[in-house]
C-alpha positions as CSV (number, residue, x, y, z in Angstrom):
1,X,21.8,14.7,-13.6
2,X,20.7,17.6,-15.7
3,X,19.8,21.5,-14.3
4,X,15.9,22.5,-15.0
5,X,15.3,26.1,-16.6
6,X,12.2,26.5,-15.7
7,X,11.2,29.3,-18.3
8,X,12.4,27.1,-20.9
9,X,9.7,24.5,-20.2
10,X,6.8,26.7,-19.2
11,X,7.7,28.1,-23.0
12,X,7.1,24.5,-24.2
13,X,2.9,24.7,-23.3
14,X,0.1,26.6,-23.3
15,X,-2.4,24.6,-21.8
16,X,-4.3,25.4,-18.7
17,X,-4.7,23.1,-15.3
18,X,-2.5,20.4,-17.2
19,X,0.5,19.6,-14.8
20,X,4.0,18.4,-16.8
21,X,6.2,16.4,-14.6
22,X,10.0,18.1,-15.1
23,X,11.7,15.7,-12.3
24,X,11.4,13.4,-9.8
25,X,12.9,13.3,-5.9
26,X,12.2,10.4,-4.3
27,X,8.5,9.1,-4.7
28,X,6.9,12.2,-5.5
29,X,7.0,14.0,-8.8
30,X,8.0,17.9,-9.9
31,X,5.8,19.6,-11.7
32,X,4.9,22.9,-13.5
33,X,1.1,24.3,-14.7
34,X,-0.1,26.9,-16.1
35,X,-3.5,27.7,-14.2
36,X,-6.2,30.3,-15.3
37,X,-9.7,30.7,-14.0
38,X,-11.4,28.3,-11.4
39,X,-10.1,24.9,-10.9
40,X,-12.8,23.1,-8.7
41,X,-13.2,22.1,-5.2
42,X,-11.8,19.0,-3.9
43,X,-9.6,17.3,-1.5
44,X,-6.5,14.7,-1.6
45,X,-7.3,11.8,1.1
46,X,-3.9,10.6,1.0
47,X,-1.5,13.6,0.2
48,X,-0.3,17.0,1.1
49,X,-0.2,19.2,-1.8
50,X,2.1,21.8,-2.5
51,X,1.5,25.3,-4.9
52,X,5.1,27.1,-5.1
53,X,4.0,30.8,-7.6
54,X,6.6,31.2,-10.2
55,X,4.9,33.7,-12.1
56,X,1.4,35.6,-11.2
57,X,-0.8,35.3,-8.3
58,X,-2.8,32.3,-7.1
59,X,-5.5,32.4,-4.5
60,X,-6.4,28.9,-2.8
61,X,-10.0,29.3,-1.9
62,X,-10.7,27.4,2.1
63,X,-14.7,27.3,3.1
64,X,-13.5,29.7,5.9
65,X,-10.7,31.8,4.4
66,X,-9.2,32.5,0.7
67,X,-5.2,33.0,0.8
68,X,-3.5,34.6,-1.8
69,X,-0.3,34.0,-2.7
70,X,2.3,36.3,-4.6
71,X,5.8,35.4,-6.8
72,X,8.5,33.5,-4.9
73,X,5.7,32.0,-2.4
74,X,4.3,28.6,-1.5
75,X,1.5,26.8,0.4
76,X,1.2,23.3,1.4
77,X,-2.2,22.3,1.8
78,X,-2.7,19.0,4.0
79,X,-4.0,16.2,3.0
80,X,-8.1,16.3,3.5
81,X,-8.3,19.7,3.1
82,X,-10.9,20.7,1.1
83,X,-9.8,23.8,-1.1
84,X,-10.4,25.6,-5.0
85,X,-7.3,27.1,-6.8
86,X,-8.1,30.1,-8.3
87,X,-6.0,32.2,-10.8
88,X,-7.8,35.2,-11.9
89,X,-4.9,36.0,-14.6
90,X,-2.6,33.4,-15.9
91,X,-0.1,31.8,-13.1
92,X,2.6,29.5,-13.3
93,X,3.1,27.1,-10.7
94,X,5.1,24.7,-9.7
95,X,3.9,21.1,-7.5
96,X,5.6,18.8,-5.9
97,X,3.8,16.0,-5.0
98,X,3.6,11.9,-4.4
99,X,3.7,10.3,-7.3
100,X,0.1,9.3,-6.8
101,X,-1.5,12.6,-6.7
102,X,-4.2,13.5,-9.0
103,X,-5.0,16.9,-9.8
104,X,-8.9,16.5,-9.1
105,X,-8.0,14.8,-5.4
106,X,-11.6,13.0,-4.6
107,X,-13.5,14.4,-7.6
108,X,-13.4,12.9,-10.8
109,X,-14.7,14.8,-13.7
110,X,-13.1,16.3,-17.6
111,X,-10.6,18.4,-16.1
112,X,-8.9,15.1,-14.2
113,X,-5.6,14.1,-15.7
114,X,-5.2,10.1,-15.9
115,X,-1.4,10.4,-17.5
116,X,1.2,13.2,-16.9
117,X,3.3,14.4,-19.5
118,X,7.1,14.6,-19.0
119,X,8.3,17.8,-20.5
């Protein structure tokens, strides 16, 4: 049982839509990203997904609505919800998540992560 710091491991990256695992509760994973840009549109049949702002601004795009969410907020999208994560500046996230969620829900494509990196 050790504390996180969590600006110590977003210091450790600098990648971009490339979620770290940084614990584990149950069956779902803990996670961090740095996010900048547009992700891309997809869905999750099986899980909810969660978007907790550390740092920045995030809007999640919906095909009827954009939300934007600030520092010190959070959104949990359910699952087959289509959405697209957008971070105009650089934001810093962190997921939590079934251990079988994959960043590109339904889509596959070169941004989808096949093995997570434990930081």
């Amino acid at each position: 049982m050790d504390k996180v710091n969590l600006a110590q491991k977003f210091g450790q990256f600098n990648e971009h839509w490339s979620p770290k695992i940084v614990g584990e509760i149950n069956e779902s994973y803990v996670k961090i990203a740095k996010l900048k840009g547009e992700f891309v549109w997809h869905h999750h049949d099986k899980e909810d997904e969660m978007f907790f702002v550390i740092k920045g601004k995030l809007i999640v795009r919906f095909r009827d609505k954009d939300i934007q969410l600030e520092e010190g907020e959070f959104l949990i999208i359910p699952k087959g919800v289509e959405h697209l994560p957008v971070a105009p500046e650089e934001v810093c996230v962190m997921l939590i998540e079934p251990k079988s969620t994959v960043n590109t829900g339904n889509i596959k494509n070169d941004r989808t992560i096949d093995s997570l990196e434990r930081l």
